[in-house]
C-alpha positions in Angstrom: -66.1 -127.1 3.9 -64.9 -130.6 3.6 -61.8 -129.7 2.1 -61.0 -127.2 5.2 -61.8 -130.0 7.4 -59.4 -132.5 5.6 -56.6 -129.6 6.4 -57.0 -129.4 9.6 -57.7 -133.4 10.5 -54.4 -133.7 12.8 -55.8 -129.9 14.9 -58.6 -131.8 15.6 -57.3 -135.2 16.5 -55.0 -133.2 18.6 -57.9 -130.9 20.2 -59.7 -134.6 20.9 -56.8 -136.3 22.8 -56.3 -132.8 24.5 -59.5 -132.2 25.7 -60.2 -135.7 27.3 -57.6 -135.2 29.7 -58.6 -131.7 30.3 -62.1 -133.5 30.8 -61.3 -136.3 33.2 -59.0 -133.8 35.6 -62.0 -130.9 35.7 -63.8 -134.0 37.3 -61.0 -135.9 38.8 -60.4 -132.9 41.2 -63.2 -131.8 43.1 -64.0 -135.1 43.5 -60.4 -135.5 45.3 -61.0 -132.3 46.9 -63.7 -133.7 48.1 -62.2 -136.9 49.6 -59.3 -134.8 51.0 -61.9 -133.3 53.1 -60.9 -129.9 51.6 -63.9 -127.0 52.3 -66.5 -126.2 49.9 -64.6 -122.3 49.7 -61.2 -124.3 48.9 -62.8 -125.9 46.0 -64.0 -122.7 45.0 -61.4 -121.0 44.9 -59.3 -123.7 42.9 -62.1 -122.8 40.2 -61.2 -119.3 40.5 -57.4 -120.1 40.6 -57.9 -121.8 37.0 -60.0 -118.6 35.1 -57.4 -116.4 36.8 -55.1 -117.9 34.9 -57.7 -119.0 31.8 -57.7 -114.8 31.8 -54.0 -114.0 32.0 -53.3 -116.7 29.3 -55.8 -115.2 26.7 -53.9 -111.6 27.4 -50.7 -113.1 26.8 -51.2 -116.2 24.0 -51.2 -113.8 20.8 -47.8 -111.9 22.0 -46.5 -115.8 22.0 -47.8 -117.5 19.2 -46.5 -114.2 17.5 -43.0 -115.0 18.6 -42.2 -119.0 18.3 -45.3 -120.0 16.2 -48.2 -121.6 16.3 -46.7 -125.4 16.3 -44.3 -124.9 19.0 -46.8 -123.2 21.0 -49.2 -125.9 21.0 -46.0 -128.4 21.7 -44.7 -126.2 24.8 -48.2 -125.8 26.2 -49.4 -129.5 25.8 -45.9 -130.1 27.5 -46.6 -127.8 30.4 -50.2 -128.5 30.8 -49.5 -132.5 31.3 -47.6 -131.6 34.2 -49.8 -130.1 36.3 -52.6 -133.5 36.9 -49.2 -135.2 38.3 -47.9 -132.4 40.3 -51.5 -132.8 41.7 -51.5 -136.4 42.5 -48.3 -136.0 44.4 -48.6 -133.0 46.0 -52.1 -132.7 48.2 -52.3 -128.9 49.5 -54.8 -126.0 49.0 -52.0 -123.1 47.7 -50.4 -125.5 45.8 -53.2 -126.7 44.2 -54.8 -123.2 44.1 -50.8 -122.2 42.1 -51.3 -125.5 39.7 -54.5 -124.6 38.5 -53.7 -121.4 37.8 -50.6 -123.0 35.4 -53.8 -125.0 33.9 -55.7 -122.7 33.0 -53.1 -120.2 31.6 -51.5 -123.2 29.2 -55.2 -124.2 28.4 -56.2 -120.7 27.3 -53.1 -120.1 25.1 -53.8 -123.8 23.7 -57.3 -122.4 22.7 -56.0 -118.6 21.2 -53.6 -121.6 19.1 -56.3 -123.7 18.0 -58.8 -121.3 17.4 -56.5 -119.0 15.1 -55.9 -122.0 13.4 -59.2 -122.9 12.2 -60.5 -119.0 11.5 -57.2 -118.9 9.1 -58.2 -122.5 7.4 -62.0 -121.4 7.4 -64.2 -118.8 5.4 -66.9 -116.6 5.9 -68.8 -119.2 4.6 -68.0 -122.5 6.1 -66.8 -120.7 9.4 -69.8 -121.5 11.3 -69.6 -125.3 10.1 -66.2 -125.3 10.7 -66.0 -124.2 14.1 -69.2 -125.9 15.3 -67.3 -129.5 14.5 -64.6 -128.2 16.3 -67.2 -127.6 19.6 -68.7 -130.5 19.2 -65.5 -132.2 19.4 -64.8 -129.9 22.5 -67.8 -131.2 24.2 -68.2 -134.8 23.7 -64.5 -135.6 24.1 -64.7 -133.6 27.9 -67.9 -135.8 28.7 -66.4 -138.9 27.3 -63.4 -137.6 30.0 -65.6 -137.0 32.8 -66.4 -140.9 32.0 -63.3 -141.8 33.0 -63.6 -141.4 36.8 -65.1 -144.4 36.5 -61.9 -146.6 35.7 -60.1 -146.6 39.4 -60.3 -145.3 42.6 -59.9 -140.9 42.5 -58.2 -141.7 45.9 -54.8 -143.2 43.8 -52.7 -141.8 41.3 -53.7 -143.7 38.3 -56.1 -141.3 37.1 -54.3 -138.3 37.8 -51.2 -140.4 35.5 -53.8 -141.1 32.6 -54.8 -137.1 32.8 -51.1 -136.1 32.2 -50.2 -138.6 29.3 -53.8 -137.5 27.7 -52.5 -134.1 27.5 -49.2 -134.9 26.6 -49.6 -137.3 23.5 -52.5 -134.3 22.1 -49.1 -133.1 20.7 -48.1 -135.9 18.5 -50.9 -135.4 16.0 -50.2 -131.9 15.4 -46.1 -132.0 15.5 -45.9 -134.8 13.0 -49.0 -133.1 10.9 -47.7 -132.4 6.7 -50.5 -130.7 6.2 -49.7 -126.6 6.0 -49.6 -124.9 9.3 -50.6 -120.9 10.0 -48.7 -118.2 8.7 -45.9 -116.7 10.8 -48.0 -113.7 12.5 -46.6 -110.1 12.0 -47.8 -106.4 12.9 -49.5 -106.1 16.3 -51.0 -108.7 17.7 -51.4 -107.1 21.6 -55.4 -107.1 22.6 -57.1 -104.1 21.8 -60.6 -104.6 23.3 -62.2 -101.2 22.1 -60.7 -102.3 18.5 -62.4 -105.7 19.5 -65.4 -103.8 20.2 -65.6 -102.0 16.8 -64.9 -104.8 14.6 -67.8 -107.3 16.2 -69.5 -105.7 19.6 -72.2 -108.4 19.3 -69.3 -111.0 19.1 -67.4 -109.6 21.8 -70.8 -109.2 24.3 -71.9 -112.9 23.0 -68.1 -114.6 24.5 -69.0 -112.4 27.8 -72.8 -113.1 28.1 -71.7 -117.4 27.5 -68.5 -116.9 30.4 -71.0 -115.7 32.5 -74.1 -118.3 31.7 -71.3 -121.2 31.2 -69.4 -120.5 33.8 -71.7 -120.2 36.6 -73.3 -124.0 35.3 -70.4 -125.5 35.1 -69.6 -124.4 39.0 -72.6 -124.6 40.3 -75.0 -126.9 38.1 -74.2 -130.0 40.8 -75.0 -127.9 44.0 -78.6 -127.2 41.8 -79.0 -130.7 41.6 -77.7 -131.9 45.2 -80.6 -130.0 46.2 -82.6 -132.1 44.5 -81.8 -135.5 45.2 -78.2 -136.5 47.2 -78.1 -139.5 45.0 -75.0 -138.2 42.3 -77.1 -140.1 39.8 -79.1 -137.3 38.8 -76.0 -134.9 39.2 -73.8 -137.1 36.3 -77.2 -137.2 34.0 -78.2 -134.0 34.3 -74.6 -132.4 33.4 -74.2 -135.1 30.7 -77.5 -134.0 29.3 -76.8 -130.8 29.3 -73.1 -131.8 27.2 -74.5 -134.1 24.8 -77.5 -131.4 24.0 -74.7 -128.3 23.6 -73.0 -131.4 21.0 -76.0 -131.7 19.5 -76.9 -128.6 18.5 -74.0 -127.3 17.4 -73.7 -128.6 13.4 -77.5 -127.2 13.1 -76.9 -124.2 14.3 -73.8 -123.7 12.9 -74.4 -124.5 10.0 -77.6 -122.0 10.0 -75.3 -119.7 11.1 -73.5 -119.8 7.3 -76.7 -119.2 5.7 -78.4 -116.2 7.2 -76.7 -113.5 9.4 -75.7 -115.0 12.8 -76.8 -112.4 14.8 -80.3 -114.1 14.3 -79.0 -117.9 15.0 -77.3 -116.0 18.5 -81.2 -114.6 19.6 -82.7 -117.4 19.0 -80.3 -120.1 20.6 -80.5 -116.9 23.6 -84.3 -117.1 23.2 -84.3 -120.7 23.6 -82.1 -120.6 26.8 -84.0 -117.8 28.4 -87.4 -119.8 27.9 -85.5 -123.1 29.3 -83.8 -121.2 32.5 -87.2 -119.6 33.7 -88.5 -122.8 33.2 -86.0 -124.5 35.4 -86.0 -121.3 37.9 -89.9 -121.3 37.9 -90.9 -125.1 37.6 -88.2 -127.3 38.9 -89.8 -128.5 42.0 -92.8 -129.9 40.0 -90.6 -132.1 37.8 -89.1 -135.6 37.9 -85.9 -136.6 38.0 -86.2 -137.3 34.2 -87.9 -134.1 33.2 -85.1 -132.2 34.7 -82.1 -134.1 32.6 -84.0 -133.4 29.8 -84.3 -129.6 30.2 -80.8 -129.9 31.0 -80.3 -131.4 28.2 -82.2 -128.5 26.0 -79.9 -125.8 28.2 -77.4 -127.0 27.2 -78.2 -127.1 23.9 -79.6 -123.7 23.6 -76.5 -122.4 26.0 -73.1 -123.7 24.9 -73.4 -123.1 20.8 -73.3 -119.2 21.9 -69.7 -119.1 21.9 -68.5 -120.8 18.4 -71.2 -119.0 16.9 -70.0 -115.5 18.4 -66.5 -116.3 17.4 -67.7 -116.9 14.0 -69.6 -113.6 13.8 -66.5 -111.6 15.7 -64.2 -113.5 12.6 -66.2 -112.8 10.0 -65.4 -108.7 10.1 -61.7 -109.1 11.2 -59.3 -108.9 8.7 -56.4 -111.8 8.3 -53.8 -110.6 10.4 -56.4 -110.0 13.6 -57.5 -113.8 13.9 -55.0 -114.2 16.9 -55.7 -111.2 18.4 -59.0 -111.6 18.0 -59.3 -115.3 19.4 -57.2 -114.2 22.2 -59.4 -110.8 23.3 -62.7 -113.5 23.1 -61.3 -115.8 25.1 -60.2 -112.9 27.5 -64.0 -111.9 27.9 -64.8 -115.7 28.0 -62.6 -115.9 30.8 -63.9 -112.7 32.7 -67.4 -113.7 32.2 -66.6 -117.1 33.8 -64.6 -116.1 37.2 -67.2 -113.3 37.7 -70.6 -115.7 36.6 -70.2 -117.6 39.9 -69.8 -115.3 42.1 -73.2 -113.8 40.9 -75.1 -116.9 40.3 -73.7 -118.0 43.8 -75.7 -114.8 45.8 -78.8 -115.5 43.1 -78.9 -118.8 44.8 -78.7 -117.3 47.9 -81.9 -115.2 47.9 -83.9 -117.3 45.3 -82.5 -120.7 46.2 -80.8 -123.4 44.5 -82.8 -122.9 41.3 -81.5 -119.1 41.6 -78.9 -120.6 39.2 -80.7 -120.4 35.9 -82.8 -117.2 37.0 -78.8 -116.0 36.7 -78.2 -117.6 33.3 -81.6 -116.8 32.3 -81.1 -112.6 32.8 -77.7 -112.9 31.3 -79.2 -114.3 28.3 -82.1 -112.2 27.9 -79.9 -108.9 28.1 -77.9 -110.5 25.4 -81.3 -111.4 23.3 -81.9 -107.3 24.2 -79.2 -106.5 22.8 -79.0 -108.3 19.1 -82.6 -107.0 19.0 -81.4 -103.4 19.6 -78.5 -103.7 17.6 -80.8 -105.4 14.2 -83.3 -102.4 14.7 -80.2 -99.6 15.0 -78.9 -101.4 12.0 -81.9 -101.4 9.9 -82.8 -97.5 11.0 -79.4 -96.9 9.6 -79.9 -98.2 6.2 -82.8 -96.0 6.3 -81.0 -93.0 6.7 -78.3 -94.2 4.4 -80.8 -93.4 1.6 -79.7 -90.5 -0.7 -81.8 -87.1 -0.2 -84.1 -86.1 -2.7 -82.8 -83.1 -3.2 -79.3 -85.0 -4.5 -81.5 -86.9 -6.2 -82.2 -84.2 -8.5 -78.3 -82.7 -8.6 -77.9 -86.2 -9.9 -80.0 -86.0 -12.4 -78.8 -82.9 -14.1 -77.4 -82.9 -17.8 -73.3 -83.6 -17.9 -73.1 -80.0 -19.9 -74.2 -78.1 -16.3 -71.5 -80.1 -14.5 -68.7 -79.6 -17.9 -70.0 -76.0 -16.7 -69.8 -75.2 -13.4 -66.3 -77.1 -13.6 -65.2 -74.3 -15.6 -66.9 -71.5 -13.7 -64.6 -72.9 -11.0 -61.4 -73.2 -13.1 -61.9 -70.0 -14.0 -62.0 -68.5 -10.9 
């Protein structure tokens, strides 16, 4: 496992530096938003504007990568990607923004088919779990230690939307001046085939849904639970860092788990743990302090957020070499569904059940996927079952080999 990690040390440097600037701008702008006195359904729908495009990128990376490679691609979308925070800064309108966060989340989805690929082609079956757990926990504490840096000027000035866009940009230098050996060119068919998708891993495929939905609908809406709590944004920075730092912390354990026994089992009880968190939350919340509800964020989060890597390793593990793009791409795809639609159904959950409506939403999502393992384990092991030989071939097995020399030559003969 170490050696696939000493491979891939400039990816991951890379994905670091990346993802701190993608961090600090997912904060940086609804907080200017904010301050620009932009409405509540504007800032929405620049969310919407960015897994819109999160969605069309994931359909398009593989077709790309495919074509130039997978170095070039990281290069042209780090490139593009960097643009955007400035084009931001200097240019305050709705559509606009709406248009550049769309342009974010395309490059940033075809940045993850990239890096993603990447590590399933460096990784096995059994360091896979491992491997791609590091690469989440990466994923997570660099976007919190982003979200930090709000803290170094004023959102109102362009300093911070600067530091985004250089962020992004150098996350290229690692990985263009790597010597270590890059991906194979790609070749045959690379185009998404969900059904295909389906048939090589459905509880992978469900898992990346089932965490777009849960995921996305905390990352939009986790701050309105909390606002509703207490207005002071204390709470609201604790409680999502919580959440962050458990998702980090769990994700070598669990991953690594995952390598040892069959990963379906890891993914119902990580769903297990969620469900009994959220209906906690949904149930309880009013009763508990400020400090009990960071640390059930905290254990959300923790329970929550390894779903994905731990689907993709699953999906991964029954795809053959030349599908790990396609593959990567058609997760992301349903990562990217689940995560414009999540919000939109956690948002009229909150309606009716109020603010703490949220995690009743993340809670059923995760308990139809915990169904759904459990169905699949018990269809599985009936299947074994009935894979048992009859007994009356049994007994045609057992027959001397001068019968068989015989009826061979009965049916020469005729």
């Amino acid at each position: 496992m170490f050696r696939a990690i000493a491979s891939i040390t400039a990816l991951l440097l890379g994905v670091a530096i990346l993802l701190t600037g993608q961090g600090l701008q997912g904060t940086l702008l609804p907080v200017r938003a904010a301050m620009e006195e932009f409405s509540t359904v504007a800032i929405g729908a620049f969310g919407a504007a960015y897994f819109l495009g999160f969605t069309v990128g994931s359909w398009k990376g593989a077709g790309l990568v495919q074509r130039v490679g997978h170095v070039r691609v990281f290069a042209a979308m780090t490139a593009l990607a960097s643009a955007s925070p400035l084009l931001h800064g200097m240019w305050i309108d709705m559509w606009s923004w709406c248009l550049l966060r769309f342009l974010s989340g395309f490059c940033f989805a075809i940045l993850y088919v990239v890096i993603e690929s990447w590590l399933n082609e460096t990784s096995t079956n059994e360091n896979r779990g491992s491997v791609f757990s590091i690469y989440v926990l990466i994923n997570m504490t660099m976007l919190a230690a982003g979200q930090q840096m709000l803290l170094l000027d004023d959102p109102a000035v362009m300093t911070l939307f600067a530091l985004a866009s250089v962020l992004v940009s150098l996350a290229a230098v690692p990985v263009a001046l790597s010597t270590a050996p890059t991906p194979r060119q790609l070749h045959g068919n690379t185009e998404l085939d969900i059904p295909h998708l389906y048939r090589t891993s459905p509880a992978g495929m469900l898992g990346s849904l089932a965490t777009g939905l849960a995921n996305g609908s905390f990352w939009a809406l986790a701050p309105v639970f909390t606002i509703s709590f207490s207005t002071d944004v204390a709470l609201t920075a604790w409680f999502m860092t919580a959440a962050v730092l458990g998702g980090a912390a769990s994700q070598w354990p669990l991953g690594a788990w995952s390598d040892r026994i069959d990963r379906r089992y890891v993914m119902a009880f990580a769903a297990s743990l969620a469900i009994a968190v959220a209906l906690a939350i949904w149930l309880f919340a009013d009763r508990f302090t400020h400090g009990g509800l960071i640390l059930l964020g905290g254990l959300w989060g923790a329970a929550a957020f390894p779903l994905y890597s731990i689907s993709i390793a699953h999906s991964n593990d029954h795809a053959a070499e030349d599908e790990y793009v396609m593959v990567s791409s058609g997760l992301l795809l349903m990562y990217g569904i689940g995560a414009v639609a999540g919000p939109v159904l956690s948002s009229i959950a909150m309606y009716w059940l109020g603010s703490a409506g949220l995690f009743a939403f993340t809670g059923s999502v995760h308990l139809l996927l915990f169904v759904y393992l459990l169905q699949r384990r018990l269809r599985r092991r009936m299947a074994d079952v009935e894979d048992h030989a009859p007994f009356a071939d049994a007994l045609t097995a057992s027959q001397t080999t001068s019968q068989v020399y015989e009826s061979e030559i009965v049916t020469k003969s005729e």
